[in-house]
C-alpha positions in Angstrom: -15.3 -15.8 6.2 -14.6 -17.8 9.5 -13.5 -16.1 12.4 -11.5 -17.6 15.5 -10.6 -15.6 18.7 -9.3 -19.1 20.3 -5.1 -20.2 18.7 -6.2 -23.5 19.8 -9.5 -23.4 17.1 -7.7 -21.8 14.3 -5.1 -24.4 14.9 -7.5 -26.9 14.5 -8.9 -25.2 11.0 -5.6 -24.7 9.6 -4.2 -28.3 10.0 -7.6 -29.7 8.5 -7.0 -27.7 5.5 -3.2 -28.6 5.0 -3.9 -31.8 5.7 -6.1 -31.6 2.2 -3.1 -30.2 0.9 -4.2 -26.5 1.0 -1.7 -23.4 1.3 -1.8 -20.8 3.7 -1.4 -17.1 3.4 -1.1 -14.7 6.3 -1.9 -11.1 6.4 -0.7 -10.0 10.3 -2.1 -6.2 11.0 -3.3 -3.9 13.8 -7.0 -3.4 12.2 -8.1 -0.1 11.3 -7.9 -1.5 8.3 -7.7 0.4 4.9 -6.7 -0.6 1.1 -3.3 -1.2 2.0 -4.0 -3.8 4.0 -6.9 -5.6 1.5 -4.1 -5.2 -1.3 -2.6 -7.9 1.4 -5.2 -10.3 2.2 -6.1 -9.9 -1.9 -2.5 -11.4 -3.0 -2.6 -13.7 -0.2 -6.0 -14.7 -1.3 -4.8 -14.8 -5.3 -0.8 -16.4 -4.2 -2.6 -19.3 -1.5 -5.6 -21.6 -0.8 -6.4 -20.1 2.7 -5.6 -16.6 3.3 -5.8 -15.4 7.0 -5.6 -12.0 8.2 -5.2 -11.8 12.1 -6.0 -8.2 13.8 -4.0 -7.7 17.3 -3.0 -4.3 18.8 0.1 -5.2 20.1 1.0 -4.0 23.6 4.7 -4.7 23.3 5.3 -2.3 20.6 4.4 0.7 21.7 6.9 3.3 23.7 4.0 5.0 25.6 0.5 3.6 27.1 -1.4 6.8 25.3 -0.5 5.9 22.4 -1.6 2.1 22.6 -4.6 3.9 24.1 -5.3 6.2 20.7 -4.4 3.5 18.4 -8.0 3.6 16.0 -10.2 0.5 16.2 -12.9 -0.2 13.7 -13.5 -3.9 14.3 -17.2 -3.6 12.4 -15.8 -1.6 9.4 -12.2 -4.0 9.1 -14.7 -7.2 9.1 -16.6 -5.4 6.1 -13.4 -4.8 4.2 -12.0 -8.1 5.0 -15.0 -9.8 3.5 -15.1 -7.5 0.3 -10.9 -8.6 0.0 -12.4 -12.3 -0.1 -10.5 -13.1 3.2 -11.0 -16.6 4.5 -10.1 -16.6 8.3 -9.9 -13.8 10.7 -8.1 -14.4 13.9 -8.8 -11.8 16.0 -7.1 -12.9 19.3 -7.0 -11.3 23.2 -3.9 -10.9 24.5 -3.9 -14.0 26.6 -4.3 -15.7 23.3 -0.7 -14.6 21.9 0.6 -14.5 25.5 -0.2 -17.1 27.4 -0.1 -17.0 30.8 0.8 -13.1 30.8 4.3 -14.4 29.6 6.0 -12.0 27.1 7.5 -14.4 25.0 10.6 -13.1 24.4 12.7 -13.4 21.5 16.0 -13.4 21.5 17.8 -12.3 18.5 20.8 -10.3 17.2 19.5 -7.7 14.6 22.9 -6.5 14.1 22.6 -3.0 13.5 19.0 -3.5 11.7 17.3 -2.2 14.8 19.3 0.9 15.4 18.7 3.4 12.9 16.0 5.7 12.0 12.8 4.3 13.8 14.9 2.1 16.2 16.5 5.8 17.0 13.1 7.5 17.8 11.4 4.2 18.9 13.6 2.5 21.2 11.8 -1.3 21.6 9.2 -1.2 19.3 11.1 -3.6 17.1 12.0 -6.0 19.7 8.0 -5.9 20.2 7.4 -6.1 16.9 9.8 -9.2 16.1 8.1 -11.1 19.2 4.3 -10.7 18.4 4.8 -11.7 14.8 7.0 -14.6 16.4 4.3 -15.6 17.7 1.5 -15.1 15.5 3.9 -17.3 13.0 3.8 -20.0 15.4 0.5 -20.0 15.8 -0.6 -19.7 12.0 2.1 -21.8 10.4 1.5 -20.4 7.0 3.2 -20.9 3.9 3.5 -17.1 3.0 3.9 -14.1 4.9 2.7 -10.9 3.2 3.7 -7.2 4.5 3.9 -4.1 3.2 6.8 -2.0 1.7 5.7 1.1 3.7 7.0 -0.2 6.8 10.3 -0.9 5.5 12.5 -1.2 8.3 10.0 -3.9 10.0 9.9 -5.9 6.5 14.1 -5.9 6.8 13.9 -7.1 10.0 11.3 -9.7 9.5 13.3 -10.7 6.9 16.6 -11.2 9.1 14.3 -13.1 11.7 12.9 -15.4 9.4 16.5 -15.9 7.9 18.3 -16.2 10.9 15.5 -19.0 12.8 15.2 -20.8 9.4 11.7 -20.2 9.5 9.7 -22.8 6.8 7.7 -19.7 5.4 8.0 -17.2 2.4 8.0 -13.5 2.9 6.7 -11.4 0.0 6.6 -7.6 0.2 3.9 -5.9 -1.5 3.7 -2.1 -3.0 3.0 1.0 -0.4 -0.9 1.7 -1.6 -1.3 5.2 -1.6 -3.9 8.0 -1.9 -4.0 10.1 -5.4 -2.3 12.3 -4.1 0.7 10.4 -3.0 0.0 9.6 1.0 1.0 6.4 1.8 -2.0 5.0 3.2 -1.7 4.7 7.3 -4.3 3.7 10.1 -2.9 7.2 11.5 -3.8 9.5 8.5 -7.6 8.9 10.3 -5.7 10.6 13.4 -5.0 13.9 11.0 -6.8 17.3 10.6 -8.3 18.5 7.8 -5.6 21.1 7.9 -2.9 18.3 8.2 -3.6 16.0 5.9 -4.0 19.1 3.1 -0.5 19.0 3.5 0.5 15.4 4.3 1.5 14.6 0.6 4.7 17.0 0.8 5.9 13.1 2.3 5.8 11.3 -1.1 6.1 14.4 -3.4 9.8 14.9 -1.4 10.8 11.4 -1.6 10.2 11.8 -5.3 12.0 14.3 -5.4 15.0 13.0 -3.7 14.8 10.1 -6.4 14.7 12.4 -9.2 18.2 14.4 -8.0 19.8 11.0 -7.9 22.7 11.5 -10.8 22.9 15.2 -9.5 23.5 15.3 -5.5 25.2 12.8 -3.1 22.8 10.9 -0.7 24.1 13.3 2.1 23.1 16.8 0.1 19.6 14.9 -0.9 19.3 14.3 2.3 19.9 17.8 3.4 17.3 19.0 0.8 14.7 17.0 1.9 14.9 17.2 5.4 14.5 21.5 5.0 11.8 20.6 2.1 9.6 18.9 5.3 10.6 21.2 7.9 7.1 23.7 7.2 5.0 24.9 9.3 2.7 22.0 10.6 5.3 19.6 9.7 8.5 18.6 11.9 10.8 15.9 10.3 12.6 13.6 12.2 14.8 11.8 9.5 15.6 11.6 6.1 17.8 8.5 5.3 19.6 7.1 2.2 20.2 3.4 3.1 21.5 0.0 1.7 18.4 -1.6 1.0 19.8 -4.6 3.1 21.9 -3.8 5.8 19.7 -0.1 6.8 23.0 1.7 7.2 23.3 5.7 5.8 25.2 5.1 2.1 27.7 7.9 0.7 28.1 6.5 -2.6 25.0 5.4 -5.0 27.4 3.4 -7.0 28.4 0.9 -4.6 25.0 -0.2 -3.6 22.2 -2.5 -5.6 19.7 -1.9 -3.4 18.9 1.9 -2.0 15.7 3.1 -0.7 14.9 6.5 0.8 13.2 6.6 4.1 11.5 9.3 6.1 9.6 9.9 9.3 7.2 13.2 10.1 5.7 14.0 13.2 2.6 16.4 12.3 1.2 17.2 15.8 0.7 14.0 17.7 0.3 12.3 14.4 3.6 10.4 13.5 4.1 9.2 9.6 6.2 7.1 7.7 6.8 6.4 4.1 9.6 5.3 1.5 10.9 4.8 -1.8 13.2 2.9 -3.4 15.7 4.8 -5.3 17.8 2.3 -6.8 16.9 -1.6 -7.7 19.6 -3.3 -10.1 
């Protein structure tokens, strides 16, 4: 595995391998990696010639410093993983690297109403923060596909819409939530959870099965209802249940009008702040 902390060197790699008429796969992520993320860099590794995985704690997408502060880095134990997943490059960049200059890059784009909702409602910026860095780690990459995860669905939908709306030349594929035997979408926060917390962590998944299997029975607003009490236990605080268009992110009343529906759901369990989704309907 080659590893490049300089754009201007990975540039350099990159182009000598397209120019040989190789492919390019990118992985972007935050490191502390886990399985979820090698499920990536392996179908990137299995869909392309070169598959890249770059590692970059973001500052522009976190709401508060302490949080940017606690985010979990294991740069010895994500290289060992990386290499396992048959990774070819790591690009594991400072911030100057992605921000040149100390300039923010900033994107400007219309998300519509994308943005708004659910983690836009509890997050304001992150996805504006998000959009920009992966802006700019696209630039800097130029690969031909872009693999994310369906856990953070709300990120892959906007992605989506950026790559869409700039014409970007690059293929976005989403890839399966990974998750624990016992249903916990795997997270670089469950390492953040105590051993009291994550005994009960997998209410998550095992209510958003649920919610799935009342489908026929209950409108999306009474599932909804159901699930959000289901969560509300001690230990366990939720701070949304949504039913939404797979597409446009928006609350649905009426399964039958949609193709595309997918359950989402945030938690806060202490300081520890978890995410996960299914889809409900897929015609």
């Amino acid at each position: 595995m080659f590893l490049f902390k300089k754009s201007a060197d990975l540039r350099h790699f990159l182009d000598l391998r397209k120019k040989q008429g190789q492919t390019v796969g990118f992985v972007p992520t935050m490191g502390a990696l886990h399985q979820g993320h090698t499920s990536l860099v392996r179908q990137a590794a299995v869909a392309t010639d070169v598959s890249v995985c770059s590692i970059f704690v973001n500052p522009t997408q976190f709401n508060e410093a302490t949080d940017l502060a606690k985010y979990p880095r294991t740069p010895e134990k994500d290289i060992t993983l990386l290499l396992e997943a048959g990774c070819t490059v790591l690009f594991l960049p400072e911030v100057p690297e992605v921000y040149p200059d100390g300039q923010q890059s900033t994107l400007n784009i219309d998300f519509g109403q994308l943005d708004q909702p659910m983690e836009g409602a509890h997050r304001p910026g992150h996805f504006k923060g998000m959009a920009q860095v992966v802006k700019r780690l696209l630039d800097i990459v130029q690969p031909d596909q872009l693999f994310m995860g369906q856990k953070d669905y709300q990120q892959f939908a906007i992605v989506r819409h950026m790559i869409s709306v700039l014409q970007l030349p690059v293929k976005l594929v989403m890839s399966t939530t990974v998750r624990e035997p016992d249903g916990l979408a795997m997270s670089s926060r469950n390492l953040r959870l105590t051993p009291e917390q994550r005994t009960i962590a997998p209410l998550i998944f095992q209510t958003l099965s649920s919610a799935k299997e009342s489908l026929l029975a209950e409108s999306p607003q009474e599932i909804s209802a159901a699930a959000m009490k289901a969560l509300s236990v001690p230990g366990m605080v939720p701070e949304y249940f949504e039913i939404v268009d797979g597409t446009t992110l928006q609350t649905i009343h009426n399964m039958d009008e949609h193709e595309l529906v997918v359950a989402c759901t945030a938690v806060k369990m202490g300081e520890v702040r978890l995410i996960d989704n299914l889809v409900m309907k897929n015609l």
